[in-house]
C-alpha positions as protocol buffer text, in pm:
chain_id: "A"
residue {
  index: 1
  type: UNK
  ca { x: -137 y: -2023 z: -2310 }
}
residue {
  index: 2
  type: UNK
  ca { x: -47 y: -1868 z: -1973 }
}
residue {
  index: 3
  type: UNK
  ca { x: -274 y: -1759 z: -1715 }
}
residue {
  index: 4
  type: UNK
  ca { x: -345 y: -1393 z: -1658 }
}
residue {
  index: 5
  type: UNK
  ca { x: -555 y: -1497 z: -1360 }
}
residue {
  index: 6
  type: UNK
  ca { x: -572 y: -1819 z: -1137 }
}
residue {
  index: 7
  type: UNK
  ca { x: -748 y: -1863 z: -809 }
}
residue {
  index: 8
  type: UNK
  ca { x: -628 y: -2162 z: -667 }
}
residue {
  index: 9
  type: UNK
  ca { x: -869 y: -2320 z: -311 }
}
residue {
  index: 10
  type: UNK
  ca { x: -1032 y: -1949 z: -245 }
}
residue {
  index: 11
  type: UNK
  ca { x: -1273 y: -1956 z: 23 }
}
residue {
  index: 12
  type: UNK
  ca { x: -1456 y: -1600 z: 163 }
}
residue {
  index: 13
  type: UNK
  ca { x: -1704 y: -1646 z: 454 }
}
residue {
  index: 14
  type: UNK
  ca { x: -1932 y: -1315 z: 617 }
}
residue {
  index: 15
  type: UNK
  ca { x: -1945 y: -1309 z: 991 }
}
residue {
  index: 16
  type: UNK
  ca { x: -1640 y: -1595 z: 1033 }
}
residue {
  index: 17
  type: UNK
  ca { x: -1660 y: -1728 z: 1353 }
}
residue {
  index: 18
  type: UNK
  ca { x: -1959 y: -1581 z: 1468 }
}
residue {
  index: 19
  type: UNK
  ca { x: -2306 y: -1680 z: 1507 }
}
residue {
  index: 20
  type: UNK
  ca { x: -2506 y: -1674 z: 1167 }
}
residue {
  index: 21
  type: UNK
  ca { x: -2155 y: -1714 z: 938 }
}
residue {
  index: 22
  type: UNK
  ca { x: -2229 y: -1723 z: 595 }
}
residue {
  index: 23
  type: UNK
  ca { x: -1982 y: -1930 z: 418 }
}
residue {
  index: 24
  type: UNK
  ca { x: -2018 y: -1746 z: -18 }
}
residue {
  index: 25
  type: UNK
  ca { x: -1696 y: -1926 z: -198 }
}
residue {
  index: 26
  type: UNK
  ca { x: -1611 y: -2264 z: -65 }
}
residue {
  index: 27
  type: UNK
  ca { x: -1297 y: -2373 z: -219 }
}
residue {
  index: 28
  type: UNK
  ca { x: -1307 y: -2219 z: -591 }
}
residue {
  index: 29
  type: UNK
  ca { x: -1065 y: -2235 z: -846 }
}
residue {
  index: 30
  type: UNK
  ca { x: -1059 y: -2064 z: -1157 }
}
residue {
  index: 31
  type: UNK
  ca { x: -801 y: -2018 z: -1446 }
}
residue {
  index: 32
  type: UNK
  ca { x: -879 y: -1721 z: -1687 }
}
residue {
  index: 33
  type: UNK
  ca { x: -570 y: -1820 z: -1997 }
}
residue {
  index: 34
  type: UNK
  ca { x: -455 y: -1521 z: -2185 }
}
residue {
  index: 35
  type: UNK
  ca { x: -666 y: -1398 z: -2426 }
}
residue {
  index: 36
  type: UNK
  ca { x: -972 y: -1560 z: -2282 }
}
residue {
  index: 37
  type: UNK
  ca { x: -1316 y: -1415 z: -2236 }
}
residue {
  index: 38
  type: UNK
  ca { x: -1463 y: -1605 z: -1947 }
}
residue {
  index: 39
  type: UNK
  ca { x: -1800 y: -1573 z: -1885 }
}
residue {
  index: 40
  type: UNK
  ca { x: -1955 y: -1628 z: -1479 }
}
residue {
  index: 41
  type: UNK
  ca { x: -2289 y: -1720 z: -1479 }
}
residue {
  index: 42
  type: UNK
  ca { x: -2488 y: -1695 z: -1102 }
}
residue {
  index: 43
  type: UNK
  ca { x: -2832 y: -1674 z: -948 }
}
residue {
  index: 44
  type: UNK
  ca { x: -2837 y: -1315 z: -760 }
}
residue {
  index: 45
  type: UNK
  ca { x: -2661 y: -1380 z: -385 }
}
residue {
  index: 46
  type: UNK
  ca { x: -2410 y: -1671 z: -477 }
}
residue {
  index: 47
  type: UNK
  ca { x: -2116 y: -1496 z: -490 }
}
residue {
  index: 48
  type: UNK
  ca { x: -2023 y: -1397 z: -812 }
}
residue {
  index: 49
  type: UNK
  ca { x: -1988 y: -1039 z: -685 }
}
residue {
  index: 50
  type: UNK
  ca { x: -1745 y: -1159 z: -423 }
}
residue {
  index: 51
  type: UNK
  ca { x: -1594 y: -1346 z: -652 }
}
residue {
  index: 52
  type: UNK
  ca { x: -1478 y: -1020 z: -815 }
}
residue {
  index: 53
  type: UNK
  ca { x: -1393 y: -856 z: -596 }
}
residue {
  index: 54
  type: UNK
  ca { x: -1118 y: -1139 z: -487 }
}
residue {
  index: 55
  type: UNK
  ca { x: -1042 y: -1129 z: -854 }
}
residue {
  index: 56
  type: UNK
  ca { x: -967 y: -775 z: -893 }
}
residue {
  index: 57
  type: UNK
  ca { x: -773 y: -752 z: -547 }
}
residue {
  index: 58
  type: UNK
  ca { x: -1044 y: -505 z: -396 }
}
residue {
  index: 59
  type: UNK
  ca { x: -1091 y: -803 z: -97 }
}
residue {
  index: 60
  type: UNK
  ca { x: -898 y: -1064 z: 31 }
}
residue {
  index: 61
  type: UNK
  ca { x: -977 y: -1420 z: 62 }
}
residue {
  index: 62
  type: UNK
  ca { x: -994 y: -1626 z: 390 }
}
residue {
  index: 63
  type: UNK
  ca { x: -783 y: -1941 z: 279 }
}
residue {
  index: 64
  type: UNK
  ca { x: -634 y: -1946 z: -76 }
}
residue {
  index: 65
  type: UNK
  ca { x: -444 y: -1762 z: -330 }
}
residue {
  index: 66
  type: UNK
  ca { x: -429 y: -1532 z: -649 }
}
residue {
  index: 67
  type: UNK
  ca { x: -223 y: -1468 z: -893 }
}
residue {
  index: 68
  type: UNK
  ca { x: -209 y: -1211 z: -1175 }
}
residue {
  index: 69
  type: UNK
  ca { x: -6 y: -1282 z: -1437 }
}
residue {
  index: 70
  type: UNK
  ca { x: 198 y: -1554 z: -1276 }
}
residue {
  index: 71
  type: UNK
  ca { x: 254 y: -1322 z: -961 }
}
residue {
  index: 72
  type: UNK
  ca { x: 92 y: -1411 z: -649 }
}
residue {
  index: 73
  type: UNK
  ca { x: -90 y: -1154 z: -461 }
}
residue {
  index: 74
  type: UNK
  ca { x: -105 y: -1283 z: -145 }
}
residue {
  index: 75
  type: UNK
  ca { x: 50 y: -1057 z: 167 }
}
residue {
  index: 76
  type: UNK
  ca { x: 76 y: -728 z: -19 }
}
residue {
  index: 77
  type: UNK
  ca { x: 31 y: -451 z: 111 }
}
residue {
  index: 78
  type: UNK
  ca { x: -263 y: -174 z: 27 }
}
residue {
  index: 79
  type: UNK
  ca { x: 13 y: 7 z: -205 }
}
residue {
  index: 80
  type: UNK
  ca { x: 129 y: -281 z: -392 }
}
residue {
  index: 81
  type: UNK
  ca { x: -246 y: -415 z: -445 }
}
residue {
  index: 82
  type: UNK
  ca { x: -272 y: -37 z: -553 }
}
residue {
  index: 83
  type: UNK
  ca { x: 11 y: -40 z: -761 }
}
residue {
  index: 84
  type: UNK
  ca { x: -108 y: -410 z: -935 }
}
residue {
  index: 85
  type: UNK
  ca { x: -512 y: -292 z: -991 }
}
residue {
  index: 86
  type: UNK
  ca { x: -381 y: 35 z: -1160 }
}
residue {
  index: 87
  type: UNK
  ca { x: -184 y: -158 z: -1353 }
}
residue {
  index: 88
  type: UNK
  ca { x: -314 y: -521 z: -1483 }
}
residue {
  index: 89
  type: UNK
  ca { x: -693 y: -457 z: -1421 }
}
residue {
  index: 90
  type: UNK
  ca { x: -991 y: -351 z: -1580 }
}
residue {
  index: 91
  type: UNK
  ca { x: -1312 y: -280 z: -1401 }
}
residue {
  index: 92
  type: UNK
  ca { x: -1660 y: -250 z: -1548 }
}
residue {
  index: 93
  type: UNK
  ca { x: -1971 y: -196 z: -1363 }
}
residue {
  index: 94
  type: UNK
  ca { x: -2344 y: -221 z: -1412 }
}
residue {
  index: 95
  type: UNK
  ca { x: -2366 y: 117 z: -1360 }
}
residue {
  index: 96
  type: UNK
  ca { x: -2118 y: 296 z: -1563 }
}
residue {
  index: 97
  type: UNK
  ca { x: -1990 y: 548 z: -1195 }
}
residue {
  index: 98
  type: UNK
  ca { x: -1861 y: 801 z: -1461 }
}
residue {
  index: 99
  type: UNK
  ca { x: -1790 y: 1143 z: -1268 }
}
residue {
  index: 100
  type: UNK
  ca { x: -2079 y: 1379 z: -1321 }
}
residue {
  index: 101
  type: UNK
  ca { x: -1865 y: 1683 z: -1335 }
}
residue {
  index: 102
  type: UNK
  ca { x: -1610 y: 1586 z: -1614 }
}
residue {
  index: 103
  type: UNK
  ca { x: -1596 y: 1501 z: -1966 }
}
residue {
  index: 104
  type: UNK
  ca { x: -1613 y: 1210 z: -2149 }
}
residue {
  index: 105
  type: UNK
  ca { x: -1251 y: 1231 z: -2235 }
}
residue {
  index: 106
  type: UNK
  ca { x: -1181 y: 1361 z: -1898 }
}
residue {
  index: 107
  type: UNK
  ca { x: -1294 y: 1052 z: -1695 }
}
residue {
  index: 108
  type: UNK
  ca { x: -1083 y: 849 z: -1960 }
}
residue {
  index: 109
  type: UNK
  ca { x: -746 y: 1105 z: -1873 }
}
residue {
  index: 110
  type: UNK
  ca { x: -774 y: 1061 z: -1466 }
}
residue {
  index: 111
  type: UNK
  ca { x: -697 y: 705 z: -1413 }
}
residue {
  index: 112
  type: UNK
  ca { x: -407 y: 738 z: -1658 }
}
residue {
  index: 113
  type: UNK
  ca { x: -273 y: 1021 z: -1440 }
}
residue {
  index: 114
  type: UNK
  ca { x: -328 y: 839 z: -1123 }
}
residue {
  index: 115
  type: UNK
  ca { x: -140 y: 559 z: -1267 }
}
residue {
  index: 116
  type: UNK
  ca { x: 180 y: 839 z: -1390 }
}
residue {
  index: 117
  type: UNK
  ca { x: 86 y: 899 z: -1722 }
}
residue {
  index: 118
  type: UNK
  ca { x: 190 y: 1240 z: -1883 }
}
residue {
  index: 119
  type: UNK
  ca { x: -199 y: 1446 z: -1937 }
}
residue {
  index: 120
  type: UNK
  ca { x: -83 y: 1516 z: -2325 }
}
residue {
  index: 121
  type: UNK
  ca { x: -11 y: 1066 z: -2364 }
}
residue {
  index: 122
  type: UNK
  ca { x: -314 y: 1054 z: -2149 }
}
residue {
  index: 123
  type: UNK
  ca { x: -553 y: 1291 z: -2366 }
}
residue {
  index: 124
  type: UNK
  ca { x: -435 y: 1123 z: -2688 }
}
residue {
  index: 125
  type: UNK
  ca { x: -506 y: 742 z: -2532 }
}
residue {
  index: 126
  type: UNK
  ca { x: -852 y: 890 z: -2443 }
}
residue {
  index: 127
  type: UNK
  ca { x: -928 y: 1006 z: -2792 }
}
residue {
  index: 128
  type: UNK
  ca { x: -802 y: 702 z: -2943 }
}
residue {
  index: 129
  type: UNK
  ca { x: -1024 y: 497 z: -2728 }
}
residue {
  index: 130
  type: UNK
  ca { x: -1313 y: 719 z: -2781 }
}
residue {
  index: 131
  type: UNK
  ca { x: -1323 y: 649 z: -3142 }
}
residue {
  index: 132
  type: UNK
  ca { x: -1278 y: 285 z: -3123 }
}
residue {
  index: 133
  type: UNK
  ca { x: -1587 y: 270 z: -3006 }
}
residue {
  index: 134
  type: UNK
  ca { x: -1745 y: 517 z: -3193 }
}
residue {
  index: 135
  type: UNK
  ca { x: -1721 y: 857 z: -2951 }
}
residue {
  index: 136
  type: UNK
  ca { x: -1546 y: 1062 z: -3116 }
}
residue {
  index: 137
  type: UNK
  ca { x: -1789 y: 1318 z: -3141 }
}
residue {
  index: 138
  type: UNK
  ca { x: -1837 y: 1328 z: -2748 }
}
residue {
  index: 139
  type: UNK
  ca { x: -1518 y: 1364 z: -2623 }
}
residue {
  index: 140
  type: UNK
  ca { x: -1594 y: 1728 z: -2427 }
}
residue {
  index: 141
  type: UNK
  ca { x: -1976 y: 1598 z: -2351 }
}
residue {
  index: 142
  type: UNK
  ca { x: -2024 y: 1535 z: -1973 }
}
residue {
  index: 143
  type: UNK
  ca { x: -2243 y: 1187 z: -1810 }
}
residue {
  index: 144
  type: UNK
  ca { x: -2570 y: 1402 z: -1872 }
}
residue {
  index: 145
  type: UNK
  ca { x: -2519 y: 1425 z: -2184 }
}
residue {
  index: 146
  type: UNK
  ca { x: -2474 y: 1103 z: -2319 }
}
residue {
  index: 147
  type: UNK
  ca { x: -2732 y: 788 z: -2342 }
}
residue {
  index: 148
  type: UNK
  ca { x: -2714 y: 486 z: -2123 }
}
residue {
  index: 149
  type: UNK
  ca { x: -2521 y: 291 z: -2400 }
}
residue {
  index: 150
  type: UNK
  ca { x: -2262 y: 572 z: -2466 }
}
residue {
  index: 151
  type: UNK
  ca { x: -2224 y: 638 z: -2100 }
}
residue {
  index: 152
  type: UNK
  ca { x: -2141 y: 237 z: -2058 }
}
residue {
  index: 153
  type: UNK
  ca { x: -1914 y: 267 z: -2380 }
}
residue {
  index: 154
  type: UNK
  ca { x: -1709 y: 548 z: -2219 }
}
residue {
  index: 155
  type: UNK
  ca { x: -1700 y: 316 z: -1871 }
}
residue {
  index: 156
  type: UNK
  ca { x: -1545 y: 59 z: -2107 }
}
residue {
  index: 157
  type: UNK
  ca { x: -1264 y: 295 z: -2234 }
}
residue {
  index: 158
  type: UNK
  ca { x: -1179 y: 400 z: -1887 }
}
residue {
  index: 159
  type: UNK
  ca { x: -1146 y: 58 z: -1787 }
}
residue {
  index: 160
  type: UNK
  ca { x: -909 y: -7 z: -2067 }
}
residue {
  index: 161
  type: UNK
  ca { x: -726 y: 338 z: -2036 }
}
residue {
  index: 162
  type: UNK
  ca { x: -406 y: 187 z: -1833 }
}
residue {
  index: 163
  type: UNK
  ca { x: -380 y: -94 z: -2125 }
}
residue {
  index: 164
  type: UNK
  ca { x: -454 y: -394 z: -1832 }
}
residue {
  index: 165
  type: UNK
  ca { x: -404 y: -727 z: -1904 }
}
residue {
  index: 166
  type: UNK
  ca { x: -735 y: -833 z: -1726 }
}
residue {
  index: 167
  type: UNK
  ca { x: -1100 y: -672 z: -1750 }
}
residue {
  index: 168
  type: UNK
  ca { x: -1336 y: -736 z: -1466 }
}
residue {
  index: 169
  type: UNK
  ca { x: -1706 y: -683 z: -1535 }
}
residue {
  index: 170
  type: UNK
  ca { x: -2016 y: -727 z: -1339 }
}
residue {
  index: 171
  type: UNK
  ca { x: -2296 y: -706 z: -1576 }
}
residue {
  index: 172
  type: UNK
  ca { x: -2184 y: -443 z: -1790 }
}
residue {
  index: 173
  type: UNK
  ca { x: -2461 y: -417 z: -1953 }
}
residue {
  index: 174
  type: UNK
  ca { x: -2774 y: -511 z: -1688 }
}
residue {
  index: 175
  type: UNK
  ca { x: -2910 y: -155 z: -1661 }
}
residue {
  index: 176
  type: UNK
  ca { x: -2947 y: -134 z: -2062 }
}
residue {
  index: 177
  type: UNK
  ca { x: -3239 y: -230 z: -2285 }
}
residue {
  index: 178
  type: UNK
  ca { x: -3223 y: -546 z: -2470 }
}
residue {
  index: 179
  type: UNK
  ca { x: -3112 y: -371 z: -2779 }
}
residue {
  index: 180
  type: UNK
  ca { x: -2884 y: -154 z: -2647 }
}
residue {
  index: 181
  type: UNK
  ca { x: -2745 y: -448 z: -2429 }
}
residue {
  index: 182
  type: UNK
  ca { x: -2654 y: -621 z: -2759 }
}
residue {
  index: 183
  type: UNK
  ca { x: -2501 y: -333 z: -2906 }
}
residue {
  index: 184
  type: UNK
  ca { x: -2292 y: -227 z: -2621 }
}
residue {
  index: 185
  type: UNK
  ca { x: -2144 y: -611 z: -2570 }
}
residue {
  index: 186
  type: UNK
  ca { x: -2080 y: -646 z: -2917 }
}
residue {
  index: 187
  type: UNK
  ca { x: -1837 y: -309 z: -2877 }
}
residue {
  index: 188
  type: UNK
  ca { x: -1710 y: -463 z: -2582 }
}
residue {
  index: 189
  type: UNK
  ca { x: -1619 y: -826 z: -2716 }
}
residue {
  index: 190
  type: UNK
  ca { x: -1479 y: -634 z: -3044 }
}
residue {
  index: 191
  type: UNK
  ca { x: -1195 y: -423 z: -2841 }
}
residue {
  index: 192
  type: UNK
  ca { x: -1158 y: -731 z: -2621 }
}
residue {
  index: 193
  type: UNK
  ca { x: -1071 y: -926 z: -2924 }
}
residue {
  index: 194
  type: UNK
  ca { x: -921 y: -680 z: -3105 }
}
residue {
  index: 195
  type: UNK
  ca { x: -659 y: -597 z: -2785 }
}
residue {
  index: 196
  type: UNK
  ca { x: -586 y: -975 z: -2706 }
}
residue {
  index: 197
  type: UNK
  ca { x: -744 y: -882 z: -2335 }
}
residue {
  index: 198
  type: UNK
  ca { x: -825 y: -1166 z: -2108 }
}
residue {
  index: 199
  type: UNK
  ca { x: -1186 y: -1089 z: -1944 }
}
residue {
  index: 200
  type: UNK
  ca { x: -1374 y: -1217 z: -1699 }
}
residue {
  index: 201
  type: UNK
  ca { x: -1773 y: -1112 z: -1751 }
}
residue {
  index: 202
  type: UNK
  ca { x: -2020 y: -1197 z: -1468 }
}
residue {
  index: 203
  type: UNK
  ca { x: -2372 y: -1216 z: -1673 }
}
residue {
  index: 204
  type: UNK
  ca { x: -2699 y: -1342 z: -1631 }
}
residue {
  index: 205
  type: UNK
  ca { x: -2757 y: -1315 z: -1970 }
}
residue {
  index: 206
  type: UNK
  ca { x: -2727 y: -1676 z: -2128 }
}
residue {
  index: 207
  type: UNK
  ca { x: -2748 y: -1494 z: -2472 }
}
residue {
  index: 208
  type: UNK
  ca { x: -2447 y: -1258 z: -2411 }
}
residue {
  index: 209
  type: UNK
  ca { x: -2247 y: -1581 z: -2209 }
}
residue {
  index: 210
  type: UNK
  ca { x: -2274 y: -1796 z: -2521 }
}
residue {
  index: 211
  type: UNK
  ca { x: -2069 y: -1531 z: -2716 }
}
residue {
  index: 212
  type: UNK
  ca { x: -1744 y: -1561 z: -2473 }
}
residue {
  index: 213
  type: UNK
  ca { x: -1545 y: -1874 z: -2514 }
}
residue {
  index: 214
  type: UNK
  ca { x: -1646 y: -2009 z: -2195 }
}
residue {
  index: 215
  type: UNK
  ca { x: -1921 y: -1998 z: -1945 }
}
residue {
  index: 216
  type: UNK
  ca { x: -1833 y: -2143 z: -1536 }
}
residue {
  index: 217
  type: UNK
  ca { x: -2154 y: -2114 z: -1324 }
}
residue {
  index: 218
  type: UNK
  ca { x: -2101 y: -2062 z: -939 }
}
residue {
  index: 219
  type: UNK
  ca { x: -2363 y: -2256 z: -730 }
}
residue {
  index: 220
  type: UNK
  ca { x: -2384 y: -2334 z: -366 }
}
residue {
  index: 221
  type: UNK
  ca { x: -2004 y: -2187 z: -320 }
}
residue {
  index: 222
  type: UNK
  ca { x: -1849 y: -2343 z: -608 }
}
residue {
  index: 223
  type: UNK
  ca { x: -1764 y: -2324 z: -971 }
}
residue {
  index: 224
  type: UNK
  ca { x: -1973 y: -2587 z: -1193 }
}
């Protein structure tokens, strides 16, 4: 199998150069193969966050290089990186960041028209996606509306509303209760599965980590 992500030597230090420098990823590589659900497993402040962010092209690494999809990212500029995140990635919060002013189906539509897609193609991927997971019947209801787990479910469907081939998630489902937490994965590991997607899933839920195919742990700056 391929490689829909491979970070090859990154390092990402705070401060560089300056007094108090705080060195987070110290030489990491990482291969997520396609069709892969990867799970990263961290104590709170190692990195794992930064880690994603290098992933999903919203920062840049001090020494080393990533690729999406076989295409290396380094030198692009902000438009291209643009151009690639609307395109191959996925991003999934702990906090679902749904607008507060539109609609379930409506905060599924706007990153499809960002990214060029016609609103009619755009409403119809949104319903589709709603139902997958079991929305159907909230396509017109707004954030306020909906429960914690159906607020994270919709923050799923957005993330997958461009068809990426990588999904980026810092615990997805951290703000949940246990219960809902299990429900909510298990909707997100059936579309993953379902769609072929590669993910990568920061957790710190060992439960939830030994249901991906693989679990790396990131300690002292490196991947164990």
């Amino acid at each position: 199998m391929s490689d829909v992500l491979a970070l090859g030597a990154v390092v990402k230090s705070y401060n560089r150069g300056k007094p108090g420098e705080v060195q987070v990823l110290r030489g990491v590589d990482l291969h997520v193969a396609r069709g892969e659900v990867v799970a990263l497993v961290a104590p709170s402040g190692a990195g794992k966050s930064t880690l994603l962010h290098i992933a999903g092209l919203l920062d840049t690494p001090d020494a080393g290089h990533v690729e999406i999809d076989g295409a290396n990212m380094a030198g692009l500029s902000d438009r291209k990186r643009t151009e690639a995140r609307r395109r191959d990635l996925g991003f999934v919060y702990q906090f679902h960041h749904l607008l507060p002013e539109f609609s379930a189906e409506e905060n599924i539509v706007l990153p499809q028209l960002a990214n060029g897609i016609g609103r009619a193609q755009a409403q119809a991927r949104a319903r589709e996606l709603l139902a997958h997971v079991g929305l159907e019947a909230r396509t017109t209801h707004r954030p306020s509306e909906m429960s914690g787990g159906e607020q994270q479910r919709v923050a799923f469907c957005r993330a997958l509303a461009n068809g990426p081939k990588l999904l980026l998630a810092d615990e997805p489902t951290g703000n949940l209760d246990p219960a809902t937490s299990d429900q909510v994965f298990g909707v997100l590991m059936q579309i993953v599965r379902e769609t072929g997607l590669s993910a990568l899933i920061a957790t710190h839920n060992m439960q939830l980590a030994a249901r991906m195919d693989r679990v790396v742990r990131l300690e002292a700056g490196r991947l164990a």
